[in-house]
Residue, then its C-alpha position, 0 to 999 in steps of 0.5 A: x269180321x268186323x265187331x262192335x263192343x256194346x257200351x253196356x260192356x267194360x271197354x278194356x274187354x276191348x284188349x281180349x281181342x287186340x287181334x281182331x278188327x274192333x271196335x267200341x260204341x264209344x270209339x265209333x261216336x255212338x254213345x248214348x244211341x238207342x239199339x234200334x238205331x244203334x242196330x242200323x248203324x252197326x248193319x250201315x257200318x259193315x259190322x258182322x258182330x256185336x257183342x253185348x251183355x244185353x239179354x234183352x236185345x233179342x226181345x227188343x229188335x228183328x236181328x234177322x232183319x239186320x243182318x248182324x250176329x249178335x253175341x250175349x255175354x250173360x254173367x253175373x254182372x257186367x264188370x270185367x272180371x265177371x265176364x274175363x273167364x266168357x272170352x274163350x267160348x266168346x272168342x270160339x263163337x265169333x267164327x261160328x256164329x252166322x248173320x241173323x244169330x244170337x247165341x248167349x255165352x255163359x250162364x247166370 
């Protein structure tokens, strides 16, 4: 499982999953990049999962198409502390979620 970190979510989450293969938009030279393209470049890239707190994404691009899971963080905002106590049910859906899926984790 590789995973990409959305630029729209605080970098240090980054350290909440230190053990696994991953990556920022930022560390890959992405920033800036629009989601359509930014979704090709995941599926190009070999990514299986990008985590956002985008609630949009799923309205916005065919996900299936891509071939990429997609997990939306949704909190009250996107700072840190607001999204710290999402990481286990995160963590616990990274080996559940399938290509072409979005699952929303949290509540607001």
């Amino acid at each position: 499982m590789r995973i990409l970190l959305d630029e729209c979510v605080p970098n240090p989450l980054k350290r909440e999953f230190a053990d696994l293969d991953i990556k920022t938009v930022r560390e890959m030279g992405w920033s800036g990049t629009k989601n359509g393209v930014l979704l090709k470049l995941i599926s190009e890239s070999e990514f299986t999962i990008w985590l956002t707190s985008d609630r949009n994404i799923k309205y916005e691009q065919n996900l299936q198409q891509a071939g990429i899971a997609v997990i939306v963080m949704v909190a009250r905002t996107n700072r840190i502390s607001d999204l710290l106590p999402l990481i286990p049910k995160v963590r616990e859906t990274l080996f559940t979620v399938k290509p072409g899926e979005l699952i929303e984790v949290g509540s607001y």
